[in-house]
Every structure is written in structure tokens, then in C-alpha cells.
N, C-alpha and C positions, 0 to 999 in steps of 0.2 A: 447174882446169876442163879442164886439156889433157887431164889421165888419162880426163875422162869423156867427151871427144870421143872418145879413142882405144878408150876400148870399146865406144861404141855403132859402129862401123867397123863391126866383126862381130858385131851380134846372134845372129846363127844359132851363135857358140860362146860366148857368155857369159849370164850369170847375171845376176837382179836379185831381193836378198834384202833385208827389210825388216822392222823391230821395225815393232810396229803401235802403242801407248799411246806418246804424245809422239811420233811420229816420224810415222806417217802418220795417227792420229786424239790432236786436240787433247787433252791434259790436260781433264780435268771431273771436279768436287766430288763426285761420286760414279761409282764405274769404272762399274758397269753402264749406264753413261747414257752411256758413250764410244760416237763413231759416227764412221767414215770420211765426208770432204763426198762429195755425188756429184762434184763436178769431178775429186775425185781417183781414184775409182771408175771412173770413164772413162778415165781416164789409168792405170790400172792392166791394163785391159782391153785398152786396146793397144798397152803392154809385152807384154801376156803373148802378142796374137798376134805380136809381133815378135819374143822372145829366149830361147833355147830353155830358160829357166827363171824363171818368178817368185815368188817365195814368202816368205811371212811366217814368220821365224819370233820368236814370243812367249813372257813369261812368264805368257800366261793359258794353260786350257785350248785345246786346236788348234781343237773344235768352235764356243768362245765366240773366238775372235780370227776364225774364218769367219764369225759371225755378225754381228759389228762392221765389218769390214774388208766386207763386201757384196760379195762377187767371190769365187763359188763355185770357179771353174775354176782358181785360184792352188792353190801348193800351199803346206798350212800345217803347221809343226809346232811344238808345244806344252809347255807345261811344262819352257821351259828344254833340250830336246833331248829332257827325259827318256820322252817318247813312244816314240821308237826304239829305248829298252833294255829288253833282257828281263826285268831283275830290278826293275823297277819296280814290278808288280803288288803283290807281297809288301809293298814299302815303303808303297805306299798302302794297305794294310791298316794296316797299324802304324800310320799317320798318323792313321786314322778314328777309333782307339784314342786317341791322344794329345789328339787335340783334342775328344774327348768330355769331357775337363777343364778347354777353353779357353773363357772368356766372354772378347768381345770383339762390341763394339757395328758395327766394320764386317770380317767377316770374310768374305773370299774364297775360299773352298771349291774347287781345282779337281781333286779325286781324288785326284794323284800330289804335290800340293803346295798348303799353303794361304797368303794372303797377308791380313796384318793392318794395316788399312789407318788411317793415325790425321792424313790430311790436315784432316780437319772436325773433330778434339779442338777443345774449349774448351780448356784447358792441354796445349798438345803436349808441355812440357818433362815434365809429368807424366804424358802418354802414349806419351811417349819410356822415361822411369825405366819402367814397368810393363810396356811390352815389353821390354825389358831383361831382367827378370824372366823372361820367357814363356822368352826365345830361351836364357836359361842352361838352366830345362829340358827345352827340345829337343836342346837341345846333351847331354846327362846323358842323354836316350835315346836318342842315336844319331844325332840330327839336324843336317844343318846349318840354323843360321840366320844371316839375313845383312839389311843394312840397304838398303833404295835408297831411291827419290824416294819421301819421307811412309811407306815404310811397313819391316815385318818381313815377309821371307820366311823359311817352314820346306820342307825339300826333305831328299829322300833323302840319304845321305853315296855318292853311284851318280857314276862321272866322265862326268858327262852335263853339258851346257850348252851355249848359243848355238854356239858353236866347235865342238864336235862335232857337232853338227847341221848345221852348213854343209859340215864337211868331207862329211860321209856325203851329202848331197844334189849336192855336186859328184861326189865320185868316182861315184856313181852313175851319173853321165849325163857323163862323160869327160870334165869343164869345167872348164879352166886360167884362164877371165878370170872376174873377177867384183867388185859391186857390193856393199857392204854399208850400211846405214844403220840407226843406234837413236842411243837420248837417255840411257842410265842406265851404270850400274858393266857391269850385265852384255852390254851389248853388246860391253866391249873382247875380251870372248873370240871374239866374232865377228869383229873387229878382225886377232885372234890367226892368225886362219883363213884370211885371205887372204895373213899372208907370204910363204908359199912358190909362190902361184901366179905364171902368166906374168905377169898384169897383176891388181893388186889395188885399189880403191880403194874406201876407208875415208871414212865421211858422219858425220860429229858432228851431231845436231840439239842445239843446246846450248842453256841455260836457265840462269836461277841457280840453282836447286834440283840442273842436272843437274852430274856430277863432272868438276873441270877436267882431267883427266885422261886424258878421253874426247877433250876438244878438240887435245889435246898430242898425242894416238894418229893424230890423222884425217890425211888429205889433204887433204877438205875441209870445211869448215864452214860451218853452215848455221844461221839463228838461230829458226826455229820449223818448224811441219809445215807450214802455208802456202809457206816459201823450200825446202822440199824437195820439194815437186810442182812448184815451179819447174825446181829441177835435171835432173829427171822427166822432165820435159816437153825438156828436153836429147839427152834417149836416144829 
């Protein structure tokens, strides 16, 4: 908690960048029905008038993590980074293509990348085996596919993720300090992005579902979205 004293010191040159699913809105049995509380809402409001940057970045679309996350004036980007890169268009095209062949009872559509969601399977080991299946053929046409908390992600083979998205939003705006927080595999690339700054610190919101791995990466840890608007509330 020393590192997170010492960044709020200077708001005015650091950064507060934040996964939004697990990390700043609870896990819920169906993703569209995830919501930021207001308390945190508030608390997000004024970081953002205090630190000369707040932002979400998520593996939902950028417009669906605004509309969850309730806090218009943050800045959000989406799709794993993949928002920022030019050749994404193209791949979301391929994708519409691809998944015009996918049945999947909960599928998340978000343009540049979709996510197949199998928390509420009745047999998850057999909804496990049958993504399996999906991700070998996305893999066969181009795709990457990858595991996290309950579900398959499919996404462009584009070197886009969490960590290039934070570099690109720091160097943008000339920020050496910075704050990172998420709960799954892909936030460690955001993890990734703070080592070479002046002052980095790394937030595990950890879970059993979420990857020990995350926790082993952080600075600090935190054990739900509730103890990390605590920390929040810190800065």
C-alpha cells in the first residue's frame, strides 16, 4: 500500500487504468446484466477530476464497458486494445463470417471479437469439450482463441491487448506513474506495461476462478470489486 500512497502524491502526472468485469463491476450469471454500484461511480468521478487520466480498459466492446461502467467522461478502450489498431476492421469482417457457423447459446458479439460464454452450462466439462472444438476452428482460420474466467475468447492474430493499450494511453499523454487493476489471464499484459514506468503498481482483484498467476504478478492484492474501491478510495 506504500506504492499506492506514493502515487496518489501526484495526481496531476499519474494514471488510473482499470479492467471493468470482476474488477470494478461484480461477476453476474449473465454478462449483460453486469453493472458498476453507484458508490463506485462516484468514486470513479473523482479520480477522474483528480488524475490526469482514468480509463477502463476491457475485454468487452469500448461502447458496452461505457455503458456498464456509468461514467461517460472516463476514457475507455475495448476489445483487448484491439480498438486502436488499423487492421482490425478487416478482421472483424472475417469474424462475422466465422461465426455465421457458431451456435452457442450464450454468445457475446462484440464486432472486432466475440466471447462464448459457458458459466450457466448445465455440464460445463461438456461445455468446456465443445468449445474446445469451436477454438480449434478458429484457430484453423486465423484466429486466436483463448480460455479465461467461464468462457472462450475468439480475436484477431493483430499484437493488440490490454498492455498495448495502456502503453499507447500513457505515452499519449506523457505518463511515467501509473495504476493498473483487473481479475483474469489478460490483465497480466497490463501488468506487462507498467514495468518500465517510474512508479508502477500492479492490483490483483483475485478470485478462485481468477488465475494464480495474476496474484504472483501484482503488488497488491485485493480479494473482490468491493476491497478495490476501497483501495480507490486510497487515491
Amino acid at each position: 500500500m506504500d506504492l499506492v500512497a506514493r502515487l496518489a502524491e501526484d495526481p496531476a502526472q499519474a494514471a488510473i487504468l482499470l479492467d471493468v468485469d470482476g474488477a470494478l463491476a461484480p461477476i453476474v450469471p449473465r454478462p449483460e446484466d453486469a453493472r458498476v454500484p453507484p458508490e463506485t461511480q462516484t468514486e470513479l468521478r473523482r479520480l477522474q477530476g483528480r488524475y490526469a487520466l482514468v480509463g477502463c480498459v476491457s475485454g468487452r466492446a469500448g461502447d458496452d464497458a461505457r455503458r456498464i461502467v456509468g461514467v461517460p467522461e472516463l476514457v475507455y478502450v475495448g476489445n483487448h486494445g484491439l480498438e486502436l489498431e488499423p487492421e482490425s476492421p478487416v478482421w472483424g469482417r472475417r469474424l462475422l463470417h466465422f461465426m455465421a457457423d457458431v451456435d452457442w447459446p450464450e454468445l457475446e458479439d462484440k464486432g472486432l471479437t466475440a466471447s462464448l460464454h459457458y458459466r450457466n452450462a448445465a455440464d460445463q466439462d461438456a461445455a468446456r469439450a465443445e468449445l474446445e472444438e469451436i477454438a480449434a476452428r478458429a484457430r484453423k482460420a486465423g484466429f486466436v482463441a483463448r480460455f479465461g474466467r467461464k468462457v472462450l475468447e475468439i480475436l484477431p492474430p493483430i499484437e493488440a491487448n490490454k498492455g498495448t493499450a495502456v502503453r499507447r494511453l500513457l505515452a499519449e499523454r506523457g505518463l511515467d506513474r501509473a495504476l493498473y487493476a483487473g481479475d483474469d489471464t489478460t490483465d497480466l499484459d497490463g501488468f506487462r506495461a507498467l514495468e518500465p514506468l517510474q512508479l508502477g503498481v500492479r492490483v490483483a482483484v483475485a478470485s478462485p476462478e481468477g488465475p494464480r498467476e495474476l496474484a504472483d504478478a501484482a503488488d497488491v492484492v485485493v480479494d473482490s470489486p468491493a476491497d478495490l474501491l476501497e483501495l480507490l478510495r486510497r487515491l
